[in-house]
C-alpha positions in Angstrom: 1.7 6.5 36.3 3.6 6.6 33.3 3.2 10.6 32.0 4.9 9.9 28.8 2.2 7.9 27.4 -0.6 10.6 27.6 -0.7 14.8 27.3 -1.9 16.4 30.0 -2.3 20.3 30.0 -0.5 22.4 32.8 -3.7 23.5 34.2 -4.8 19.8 34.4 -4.9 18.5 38.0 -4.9 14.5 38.1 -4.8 13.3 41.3 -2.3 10.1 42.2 -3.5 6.8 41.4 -5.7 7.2 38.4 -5.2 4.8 35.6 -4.7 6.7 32.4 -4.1 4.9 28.7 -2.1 5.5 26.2 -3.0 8.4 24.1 -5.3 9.6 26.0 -5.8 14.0 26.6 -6.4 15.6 29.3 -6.7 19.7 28.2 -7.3 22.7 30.5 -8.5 23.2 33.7 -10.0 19.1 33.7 -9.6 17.6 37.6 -9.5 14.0 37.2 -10.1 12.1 40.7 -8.4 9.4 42.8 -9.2 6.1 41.2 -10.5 6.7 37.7 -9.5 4.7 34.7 -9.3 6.4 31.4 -8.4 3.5 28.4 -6.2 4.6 25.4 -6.7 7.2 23.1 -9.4 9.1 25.6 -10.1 13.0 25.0 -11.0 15.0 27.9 -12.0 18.6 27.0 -12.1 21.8 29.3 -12.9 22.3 32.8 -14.1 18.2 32.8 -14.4 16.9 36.1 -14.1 12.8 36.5 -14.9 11.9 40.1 -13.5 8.5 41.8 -13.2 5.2 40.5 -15.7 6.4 37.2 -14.3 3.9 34.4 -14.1 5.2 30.7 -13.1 2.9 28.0 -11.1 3.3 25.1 -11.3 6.6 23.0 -14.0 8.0 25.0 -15.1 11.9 24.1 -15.9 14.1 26.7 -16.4 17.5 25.5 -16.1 20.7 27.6 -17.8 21.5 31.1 -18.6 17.9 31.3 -19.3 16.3 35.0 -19.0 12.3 35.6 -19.9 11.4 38.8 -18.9 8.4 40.5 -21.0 5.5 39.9 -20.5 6.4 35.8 -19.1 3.8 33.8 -18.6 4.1 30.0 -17.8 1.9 27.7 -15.3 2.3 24.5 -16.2 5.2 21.5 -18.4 7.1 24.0 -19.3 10.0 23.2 -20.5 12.9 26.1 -21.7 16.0 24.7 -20.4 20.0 25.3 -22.1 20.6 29.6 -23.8 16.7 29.8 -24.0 16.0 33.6 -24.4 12.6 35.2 -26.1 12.6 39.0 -25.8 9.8 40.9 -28.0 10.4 43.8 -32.0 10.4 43.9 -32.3 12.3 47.0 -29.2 14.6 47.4 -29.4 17.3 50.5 -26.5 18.8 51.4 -26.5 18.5 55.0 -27.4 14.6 54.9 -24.2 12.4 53.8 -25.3 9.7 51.1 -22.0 8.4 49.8 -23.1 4.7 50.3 -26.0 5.8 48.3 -24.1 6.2 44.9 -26.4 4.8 42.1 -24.8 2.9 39.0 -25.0 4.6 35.4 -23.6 2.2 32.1 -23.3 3.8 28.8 -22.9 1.4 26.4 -20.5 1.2 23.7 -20.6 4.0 21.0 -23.9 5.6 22.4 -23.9 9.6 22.3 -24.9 12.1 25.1 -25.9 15.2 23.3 -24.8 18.9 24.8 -26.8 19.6 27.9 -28.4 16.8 28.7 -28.8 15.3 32.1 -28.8 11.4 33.2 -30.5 10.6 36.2 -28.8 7.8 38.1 -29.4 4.2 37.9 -30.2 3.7 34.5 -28.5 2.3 31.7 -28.3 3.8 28.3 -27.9 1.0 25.5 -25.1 0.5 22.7 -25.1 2.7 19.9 -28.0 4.7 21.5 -28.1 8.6 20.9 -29.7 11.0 23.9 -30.4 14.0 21.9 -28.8 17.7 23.0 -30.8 18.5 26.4 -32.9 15.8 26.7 -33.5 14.5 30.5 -33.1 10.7 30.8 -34.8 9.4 33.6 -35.0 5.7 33.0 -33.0 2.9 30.7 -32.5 3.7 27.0 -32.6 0.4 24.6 -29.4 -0.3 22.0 -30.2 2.0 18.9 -32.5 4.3 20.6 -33.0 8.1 19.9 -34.4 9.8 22.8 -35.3 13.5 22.9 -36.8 16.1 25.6 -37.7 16.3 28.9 -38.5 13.8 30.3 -36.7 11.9 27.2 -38.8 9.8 25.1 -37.6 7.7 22.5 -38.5 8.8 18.8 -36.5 6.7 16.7 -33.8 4.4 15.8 -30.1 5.4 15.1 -27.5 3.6 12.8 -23.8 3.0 14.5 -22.5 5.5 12.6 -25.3 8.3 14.1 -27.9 8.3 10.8 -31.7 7.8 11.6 -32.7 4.2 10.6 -36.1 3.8 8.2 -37.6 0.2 8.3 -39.6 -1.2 5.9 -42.7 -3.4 6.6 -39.7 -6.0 6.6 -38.2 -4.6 9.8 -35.4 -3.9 7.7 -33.2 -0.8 7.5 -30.5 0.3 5.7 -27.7 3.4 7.0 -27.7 5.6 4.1 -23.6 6.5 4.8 -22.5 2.8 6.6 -24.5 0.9 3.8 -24.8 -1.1 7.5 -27.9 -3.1 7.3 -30.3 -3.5 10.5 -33.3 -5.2 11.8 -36.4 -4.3 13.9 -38.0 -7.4 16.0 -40.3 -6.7 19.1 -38.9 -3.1 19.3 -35.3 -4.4 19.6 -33.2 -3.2 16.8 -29.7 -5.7 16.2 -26.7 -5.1 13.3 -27.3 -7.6 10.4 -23.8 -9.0 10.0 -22.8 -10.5 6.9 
């Protein structure tokens, strides 16, 4: 592990064989695990702790007080809100040892995990999606989704660049700052690229 291509702040611990891009953060008081891989360009706040072998992709945000448990994978232009937690067992009971048991979480390319929220194992939160600040997700989240409370349920659409989408009786929408145009058919919402 190259330290020259990355900062990492003397508080930092990174324990060896990690996998960190170029670029990429690491500030105060963050533990990152055996077996992670950070991609390029990465920001890891305060007091972050990345458990083995999670995966983040390229500049992925993870603001302060932030847990990722293994079992988390993200994908690139992430972005995990100020004390977001991950779990990744159903069950857990401290004096019953369920490593095995370790459930999968995906978060898809530029979705957004507001501050405080909580992601309950085993689901998979879509592209572009956006889990509003302490909303409790407890099962998948479709591409373009805004979800909100607890449990979350999804009230809208969002735009790639975070802006509530309006459709007309077309199915059409419009992102008033992206001028990014967008489509609604059977409650799946797609990018209209031209």
């Amino acid at each position: 592990m190259d330290q020259t291509d990355f900062f990492v702040h003397e508080t930092a611990i990174i324990d060896g064989e990690c996998t960190i891009g170029k670029g990429t953060k690491i500030w105060a008081f963050s533990h990152i695990m055996l077996n992670c891989i950070l991609g390029e360009r990465c920001n890891i706040g305060q007091n972050v702790v990345i458990s083995p072998k999670v995966v983040l992709g390229n500049n992925v945000k993870v603001q302060n007080n932030v847990s990722i448990y293994e079992g988390v994978t993200c994908d690139d232009d992430v972005f995990l809100g100020p004390s977001m937690v991950f779990t990744n067992l159903i069950n857990p009971r401290s004096a019953v040892s369920r490593k095995k048991e370790y459930m999968k979480t995906h978060v898809g390319k530029g979705a957004t995990i507001g501050a405080n929220a909580t992601i309950i194992c085993g689901n998979t939160i879509g592209r572009y999606a956006f889990i509003g600040a302490g909303a409790v997700v407890t099962k998948e989240v479709p591409d373009y989704a805004l979800v909100m409370g607890n449990p979350a349920r999804q009230i809208g659409w969002m735009s790639e660049y975070g802006h509530q989408l309006i459709f007309d009786e077309k199915g059409t929408a419009v992102c008033e700052e992206s001028g990014q145009k967008y489509q609604l058919i059977d409650n799946i919402v797609s990018r209209i690229l031209v």
